[in-house]
MMTF fields as JSON, N, C-alpha, C and O atoms, coordinates in Angstrom:
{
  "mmtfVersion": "1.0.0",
  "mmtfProducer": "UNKNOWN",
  "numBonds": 379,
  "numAtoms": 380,
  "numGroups": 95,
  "numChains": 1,
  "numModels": 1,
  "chainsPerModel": [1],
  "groupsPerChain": [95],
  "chainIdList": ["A"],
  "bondAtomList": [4, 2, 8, 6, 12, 10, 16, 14, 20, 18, 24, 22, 28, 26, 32, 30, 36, 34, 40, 38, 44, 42, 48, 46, 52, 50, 56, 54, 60, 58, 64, 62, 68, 66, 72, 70, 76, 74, 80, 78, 84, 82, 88, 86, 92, 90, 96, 94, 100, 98, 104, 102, 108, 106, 112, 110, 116, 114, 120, 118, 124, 122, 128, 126, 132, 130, 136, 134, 140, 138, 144, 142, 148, 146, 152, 150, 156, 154, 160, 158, 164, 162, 168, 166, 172, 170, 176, 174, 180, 178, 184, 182, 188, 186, 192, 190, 196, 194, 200, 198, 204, 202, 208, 206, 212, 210, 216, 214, 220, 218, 224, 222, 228, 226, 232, 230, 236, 234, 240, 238, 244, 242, 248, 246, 252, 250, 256, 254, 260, 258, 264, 262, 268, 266, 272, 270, 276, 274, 280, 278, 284, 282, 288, 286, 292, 290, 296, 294, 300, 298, 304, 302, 308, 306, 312, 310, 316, 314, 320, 318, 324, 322, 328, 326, 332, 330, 336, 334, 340, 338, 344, 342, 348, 346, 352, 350, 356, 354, 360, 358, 364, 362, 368, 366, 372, 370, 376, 374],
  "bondOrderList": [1, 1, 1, 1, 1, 1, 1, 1, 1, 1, 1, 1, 1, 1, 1, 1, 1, 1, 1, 1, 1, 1, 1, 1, 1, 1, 1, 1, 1, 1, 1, 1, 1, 1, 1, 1, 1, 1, 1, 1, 1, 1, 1, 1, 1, 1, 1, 1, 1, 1, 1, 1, 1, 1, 1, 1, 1, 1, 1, 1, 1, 1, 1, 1, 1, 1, 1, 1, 1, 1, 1, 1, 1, 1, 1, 1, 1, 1, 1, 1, 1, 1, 1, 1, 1, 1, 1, 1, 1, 1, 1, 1, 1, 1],
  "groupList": [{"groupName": "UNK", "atomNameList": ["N", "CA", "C", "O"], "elementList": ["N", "C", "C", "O"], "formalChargeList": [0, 0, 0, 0], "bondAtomList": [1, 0, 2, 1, 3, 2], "bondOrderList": [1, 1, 2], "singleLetterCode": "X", "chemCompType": "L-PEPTIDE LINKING"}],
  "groupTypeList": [0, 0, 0, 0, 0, 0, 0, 0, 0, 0, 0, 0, 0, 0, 0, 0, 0, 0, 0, 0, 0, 0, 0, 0, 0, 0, 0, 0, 0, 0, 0, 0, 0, 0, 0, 0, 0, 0, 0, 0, 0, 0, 0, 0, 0, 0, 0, 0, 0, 0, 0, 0, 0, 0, 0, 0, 0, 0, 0, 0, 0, 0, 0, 0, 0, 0, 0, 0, 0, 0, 0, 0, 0, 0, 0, 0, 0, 0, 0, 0, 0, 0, 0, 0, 0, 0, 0, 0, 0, 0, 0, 0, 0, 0, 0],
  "groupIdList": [1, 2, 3, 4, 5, 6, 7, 8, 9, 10, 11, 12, 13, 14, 15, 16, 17, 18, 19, 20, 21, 22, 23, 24, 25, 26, 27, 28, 29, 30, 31, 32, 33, 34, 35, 36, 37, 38, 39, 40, 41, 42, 43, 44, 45, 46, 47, 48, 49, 50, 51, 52, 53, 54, 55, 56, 57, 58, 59, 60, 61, 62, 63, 64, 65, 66, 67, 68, 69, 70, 71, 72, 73, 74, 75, 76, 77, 78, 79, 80, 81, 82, 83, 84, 85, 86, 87, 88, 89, 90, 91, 92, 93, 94, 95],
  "secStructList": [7, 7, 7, 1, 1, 2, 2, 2, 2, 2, 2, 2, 2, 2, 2, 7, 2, 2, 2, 2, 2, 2, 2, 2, 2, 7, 1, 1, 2, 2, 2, 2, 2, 2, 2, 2, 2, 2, 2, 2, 7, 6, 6, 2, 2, 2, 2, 2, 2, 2, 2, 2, 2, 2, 2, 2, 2, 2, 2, 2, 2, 2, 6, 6, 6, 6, 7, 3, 3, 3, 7, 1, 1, 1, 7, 3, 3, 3, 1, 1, 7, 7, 6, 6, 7, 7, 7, 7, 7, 6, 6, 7, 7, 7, 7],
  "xCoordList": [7.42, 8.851, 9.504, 9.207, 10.206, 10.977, 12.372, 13.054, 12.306, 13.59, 14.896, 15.122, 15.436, 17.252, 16.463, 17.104, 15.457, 15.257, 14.156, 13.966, 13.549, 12.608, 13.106, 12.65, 14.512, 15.039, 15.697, 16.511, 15.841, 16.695, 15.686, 16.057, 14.794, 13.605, 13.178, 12.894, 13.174, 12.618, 13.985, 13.654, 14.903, 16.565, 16.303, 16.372, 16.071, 15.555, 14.106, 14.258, 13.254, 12.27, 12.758, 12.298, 13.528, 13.843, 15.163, 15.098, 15.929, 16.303, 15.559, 15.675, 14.824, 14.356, 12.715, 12.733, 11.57, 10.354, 9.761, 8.741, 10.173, 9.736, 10.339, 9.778, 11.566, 11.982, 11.846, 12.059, 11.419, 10.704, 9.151, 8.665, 8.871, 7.425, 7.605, 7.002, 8.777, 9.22, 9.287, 8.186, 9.858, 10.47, 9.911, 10.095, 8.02, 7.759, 6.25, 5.565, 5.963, 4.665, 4.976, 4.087, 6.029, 6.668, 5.908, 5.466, 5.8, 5.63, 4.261, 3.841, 3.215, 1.676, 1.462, 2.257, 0.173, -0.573, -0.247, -0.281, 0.047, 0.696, 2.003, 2.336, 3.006, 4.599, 3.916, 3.737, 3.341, 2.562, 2.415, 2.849, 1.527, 1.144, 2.195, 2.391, 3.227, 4.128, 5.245, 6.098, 5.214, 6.039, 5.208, 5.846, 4.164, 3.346, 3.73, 4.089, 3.474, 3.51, 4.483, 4.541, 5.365, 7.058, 7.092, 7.419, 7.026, 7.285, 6.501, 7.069, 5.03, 4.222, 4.913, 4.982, 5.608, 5.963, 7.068, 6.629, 8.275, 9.006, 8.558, 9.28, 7.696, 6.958, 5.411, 5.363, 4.842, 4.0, 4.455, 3.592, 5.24, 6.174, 6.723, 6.738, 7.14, 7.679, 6.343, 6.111, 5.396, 4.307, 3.563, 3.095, 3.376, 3.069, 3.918, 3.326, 5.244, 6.243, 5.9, 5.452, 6.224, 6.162, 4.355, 4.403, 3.343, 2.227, 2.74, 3.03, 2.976, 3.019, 4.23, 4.011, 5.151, 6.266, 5.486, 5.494, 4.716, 3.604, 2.572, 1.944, 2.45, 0.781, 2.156, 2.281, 3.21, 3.734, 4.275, 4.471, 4.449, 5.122, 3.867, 3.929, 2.751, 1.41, 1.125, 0.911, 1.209, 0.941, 2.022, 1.768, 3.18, 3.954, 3.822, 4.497, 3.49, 2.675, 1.398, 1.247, 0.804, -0.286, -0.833, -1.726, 0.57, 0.338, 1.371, 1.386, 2.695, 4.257, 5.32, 5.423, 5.735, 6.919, 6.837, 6.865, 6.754, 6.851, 5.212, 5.086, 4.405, 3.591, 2.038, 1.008, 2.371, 1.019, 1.576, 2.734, 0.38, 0.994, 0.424, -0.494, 0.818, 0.192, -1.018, -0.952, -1.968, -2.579, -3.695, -4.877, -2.598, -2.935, -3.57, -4.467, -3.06, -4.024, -3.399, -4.029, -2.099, -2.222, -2.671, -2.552, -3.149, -3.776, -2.901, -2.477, -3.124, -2.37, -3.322, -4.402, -3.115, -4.242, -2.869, -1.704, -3.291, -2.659, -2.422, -3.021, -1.016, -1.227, -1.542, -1.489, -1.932, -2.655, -3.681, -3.339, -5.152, -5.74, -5.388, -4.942, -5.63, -5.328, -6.183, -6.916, -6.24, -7.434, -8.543, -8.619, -9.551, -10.657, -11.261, -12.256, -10.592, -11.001, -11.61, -11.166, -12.246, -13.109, -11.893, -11.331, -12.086, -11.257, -12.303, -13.348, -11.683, -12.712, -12.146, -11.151, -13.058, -12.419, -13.122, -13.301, -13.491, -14.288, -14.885, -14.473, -15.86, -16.393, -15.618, -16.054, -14.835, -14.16, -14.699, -14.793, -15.101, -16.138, -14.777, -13.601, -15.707, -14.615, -15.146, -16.352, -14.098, -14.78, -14.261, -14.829],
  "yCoordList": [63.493, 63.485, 63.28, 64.098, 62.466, 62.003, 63.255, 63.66, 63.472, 64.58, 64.05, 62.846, 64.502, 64.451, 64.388, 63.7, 64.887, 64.571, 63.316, 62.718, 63.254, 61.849, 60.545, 59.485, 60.955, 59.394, 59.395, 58.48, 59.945, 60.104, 59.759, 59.302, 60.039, 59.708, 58.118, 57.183, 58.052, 56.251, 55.908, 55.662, 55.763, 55.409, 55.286, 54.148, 56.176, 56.24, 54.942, 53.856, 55.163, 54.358, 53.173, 52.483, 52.797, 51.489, 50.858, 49.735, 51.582, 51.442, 51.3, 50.411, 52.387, 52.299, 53.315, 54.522, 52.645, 53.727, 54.275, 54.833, 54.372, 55.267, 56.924, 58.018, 56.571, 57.81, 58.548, 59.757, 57.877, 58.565, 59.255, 60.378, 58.563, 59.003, 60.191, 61.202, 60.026, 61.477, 62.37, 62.891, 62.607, 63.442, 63.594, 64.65, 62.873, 63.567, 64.265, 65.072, 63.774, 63.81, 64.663, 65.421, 64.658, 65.085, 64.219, 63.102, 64.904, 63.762, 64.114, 65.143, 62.667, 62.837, 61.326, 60.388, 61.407, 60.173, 59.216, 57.988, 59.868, 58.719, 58.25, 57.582, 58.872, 58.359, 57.486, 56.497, 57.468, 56.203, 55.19, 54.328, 54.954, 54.191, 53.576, 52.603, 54.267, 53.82, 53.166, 52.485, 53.374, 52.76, 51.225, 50.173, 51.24, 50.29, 49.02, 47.859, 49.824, 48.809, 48.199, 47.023, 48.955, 48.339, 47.45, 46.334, 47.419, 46.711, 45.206, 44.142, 45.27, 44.3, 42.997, 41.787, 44.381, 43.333, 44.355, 45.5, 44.16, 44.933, 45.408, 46.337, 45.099, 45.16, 45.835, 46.81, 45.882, 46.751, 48.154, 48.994, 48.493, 49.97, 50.198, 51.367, 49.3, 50.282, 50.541, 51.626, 49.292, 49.957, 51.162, 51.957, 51.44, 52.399, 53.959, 55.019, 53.801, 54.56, 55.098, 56.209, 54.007, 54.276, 55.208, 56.408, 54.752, 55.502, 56.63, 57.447, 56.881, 58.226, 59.384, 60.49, 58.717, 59.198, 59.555, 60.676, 58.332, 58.558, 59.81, 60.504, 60.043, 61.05, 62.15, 62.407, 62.897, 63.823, 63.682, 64.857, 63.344, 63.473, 64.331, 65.533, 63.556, 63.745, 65.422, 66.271, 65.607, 66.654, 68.138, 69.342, 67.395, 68.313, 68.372, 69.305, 68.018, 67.641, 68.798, 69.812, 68.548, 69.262, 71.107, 71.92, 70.952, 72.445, 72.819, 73.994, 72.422, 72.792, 73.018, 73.668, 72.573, 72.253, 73.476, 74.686, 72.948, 73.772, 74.749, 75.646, 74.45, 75.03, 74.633, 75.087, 73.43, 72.561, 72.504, 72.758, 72.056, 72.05, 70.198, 69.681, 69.644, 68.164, 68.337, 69.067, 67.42, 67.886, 66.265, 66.105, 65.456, 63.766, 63.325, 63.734, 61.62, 60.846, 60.647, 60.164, 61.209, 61.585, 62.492, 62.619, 63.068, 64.167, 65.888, 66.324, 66.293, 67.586, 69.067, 68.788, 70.08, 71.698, 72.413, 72.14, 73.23, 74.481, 75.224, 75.188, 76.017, 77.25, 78.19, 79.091, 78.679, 79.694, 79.432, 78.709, 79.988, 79.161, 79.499, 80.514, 78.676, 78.758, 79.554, 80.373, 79.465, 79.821, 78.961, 77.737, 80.044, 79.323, 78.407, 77.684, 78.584, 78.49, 79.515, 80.657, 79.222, 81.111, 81.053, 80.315, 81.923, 82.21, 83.509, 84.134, 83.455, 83.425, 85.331, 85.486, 86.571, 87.46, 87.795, 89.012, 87.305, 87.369, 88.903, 89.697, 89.352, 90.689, 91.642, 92.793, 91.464, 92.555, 92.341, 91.168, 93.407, 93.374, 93.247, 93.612, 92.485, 92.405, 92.983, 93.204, 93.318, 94.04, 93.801, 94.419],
  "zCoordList": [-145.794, -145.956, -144.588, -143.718, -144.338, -143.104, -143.286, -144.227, -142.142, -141.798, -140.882, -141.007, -140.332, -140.006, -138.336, -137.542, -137.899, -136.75, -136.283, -135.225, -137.64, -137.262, -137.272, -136.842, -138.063, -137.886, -136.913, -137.035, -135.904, -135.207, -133.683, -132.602, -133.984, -132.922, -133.686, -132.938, -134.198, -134.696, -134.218, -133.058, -134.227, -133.881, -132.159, -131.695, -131.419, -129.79, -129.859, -129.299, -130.344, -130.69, -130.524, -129.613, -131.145, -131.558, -130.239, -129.74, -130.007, -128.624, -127.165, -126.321, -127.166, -125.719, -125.742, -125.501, -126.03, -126.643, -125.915, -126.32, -124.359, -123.411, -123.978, -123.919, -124.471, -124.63, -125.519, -125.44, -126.646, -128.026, -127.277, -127.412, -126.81, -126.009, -125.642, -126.001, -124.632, -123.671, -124.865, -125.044, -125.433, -126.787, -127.105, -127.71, -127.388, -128.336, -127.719, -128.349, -126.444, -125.594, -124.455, -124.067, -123.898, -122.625, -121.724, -121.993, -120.551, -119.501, -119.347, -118.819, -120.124, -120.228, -119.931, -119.882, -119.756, -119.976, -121.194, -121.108, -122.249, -122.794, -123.125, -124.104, -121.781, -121.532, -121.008, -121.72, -119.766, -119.16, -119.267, -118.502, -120.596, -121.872, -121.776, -121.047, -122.756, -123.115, -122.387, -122.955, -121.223, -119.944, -119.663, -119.713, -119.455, -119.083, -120.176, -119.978, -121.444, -122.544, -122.792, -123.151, -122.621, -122.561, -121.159, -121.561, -120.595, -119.351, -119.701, -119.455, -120.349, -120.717, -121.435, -121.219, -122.875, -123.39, -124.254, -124.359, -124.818, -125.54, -127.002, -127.364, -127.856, -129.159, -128.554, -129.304, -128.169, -127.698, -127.337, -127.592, -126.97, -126.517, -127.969, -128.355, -128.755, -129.916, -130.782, -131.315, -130.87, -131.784, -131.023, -131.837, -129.965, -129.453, -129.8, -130.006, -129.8, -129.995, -131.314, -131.6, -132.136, -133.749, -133.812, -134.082, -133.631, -134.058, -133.782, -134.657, -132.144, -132.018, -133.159, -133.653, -133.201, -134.287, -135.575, -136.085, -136.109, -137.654, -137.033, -137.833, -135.513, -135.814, -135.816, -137.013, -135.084, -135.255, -136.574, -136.887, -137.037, -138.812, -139.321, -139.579, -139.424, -139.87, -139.63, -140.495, -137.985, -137.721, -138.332, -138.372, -138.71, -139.279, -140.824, -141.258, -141.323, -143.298, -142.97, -143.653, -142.169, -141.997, -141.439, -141.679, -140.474, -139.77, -139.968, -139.603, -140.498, -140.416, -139.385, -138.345, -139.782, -138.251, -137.203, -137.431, -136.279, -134.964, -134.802, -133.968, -135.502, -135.458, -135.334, -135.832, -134.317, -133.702, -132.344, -132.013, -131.443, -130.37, -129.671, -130.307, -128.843, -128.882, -127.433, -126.444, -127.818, -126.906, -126.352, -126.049, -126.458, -126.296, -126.756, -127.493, -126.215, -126.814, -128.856, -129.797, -128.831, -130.626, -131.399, -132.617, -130.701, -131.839, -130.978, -129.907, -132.588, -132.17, -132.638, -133.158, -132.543, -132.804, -133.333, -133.042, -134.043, -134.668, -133.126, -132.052, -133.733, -132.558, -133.112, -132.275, -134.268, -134.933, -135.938, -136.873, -135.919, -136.977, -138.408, -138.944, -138.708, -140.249, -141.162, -140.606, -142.608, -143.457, -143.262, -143.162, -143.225, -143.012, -141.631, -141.677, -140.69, -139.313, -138.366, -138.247, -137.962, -137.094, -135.216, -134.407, -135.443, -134.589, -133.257, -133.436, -132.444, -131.174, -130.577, -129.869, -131.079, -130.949, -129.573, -129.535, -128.665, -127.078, -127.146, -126.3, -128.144, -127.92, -128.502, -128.518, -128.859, -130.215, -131.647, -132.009, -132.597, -134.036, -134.556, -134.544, -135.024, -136.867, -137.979, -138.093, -139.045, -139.964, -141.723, -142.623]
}
């Protein structure tokens, strides 16, 4: 489901896709990308833009808004595990 803020980032996207990048990567290796690609060629920076816009949608269908964290490259982790993920108690028993 597209929301009131994704179109609003495809809208930046489609203007200027360094900045959808920024927005949605902060300042990583793949603003970079996305600077490079734009400079290359203007359609390379938005398809770059746009994936990244489709993996955060994705990641929000999947873990729920605000509750992944990005961690490049496109892909994003829970900040809490979910059901059915083991989770790492460093020497504390569980019971």
């Amino acid at each position: 489901m597209v929301k009131g803020s994704d179109v609003l980032l495809i809208f930046v996207a489609i203007l200027f896709p360094p900045a959808a990048a920024a927005f949605i990567t902060g300042c990583s290796c793949d603003l970079l990308i996305n600077i490079l690609l734009t400079i290359l060629g203007y359609i390379p920076g938005h398809i770059h833009a746009f994936w990244l816009i489709y993996r955060k949608m994705k990641a929000e269908e999947r873990y729920g808004a605000g509750a992944f964290r990005y961690t490049g490259n496109g892909t994003y982790e829970p900040l809490a595990p979910g059901p059915g993920q083991n989770q790492a108690y460093y020497g504390a028993t569980t019971n």
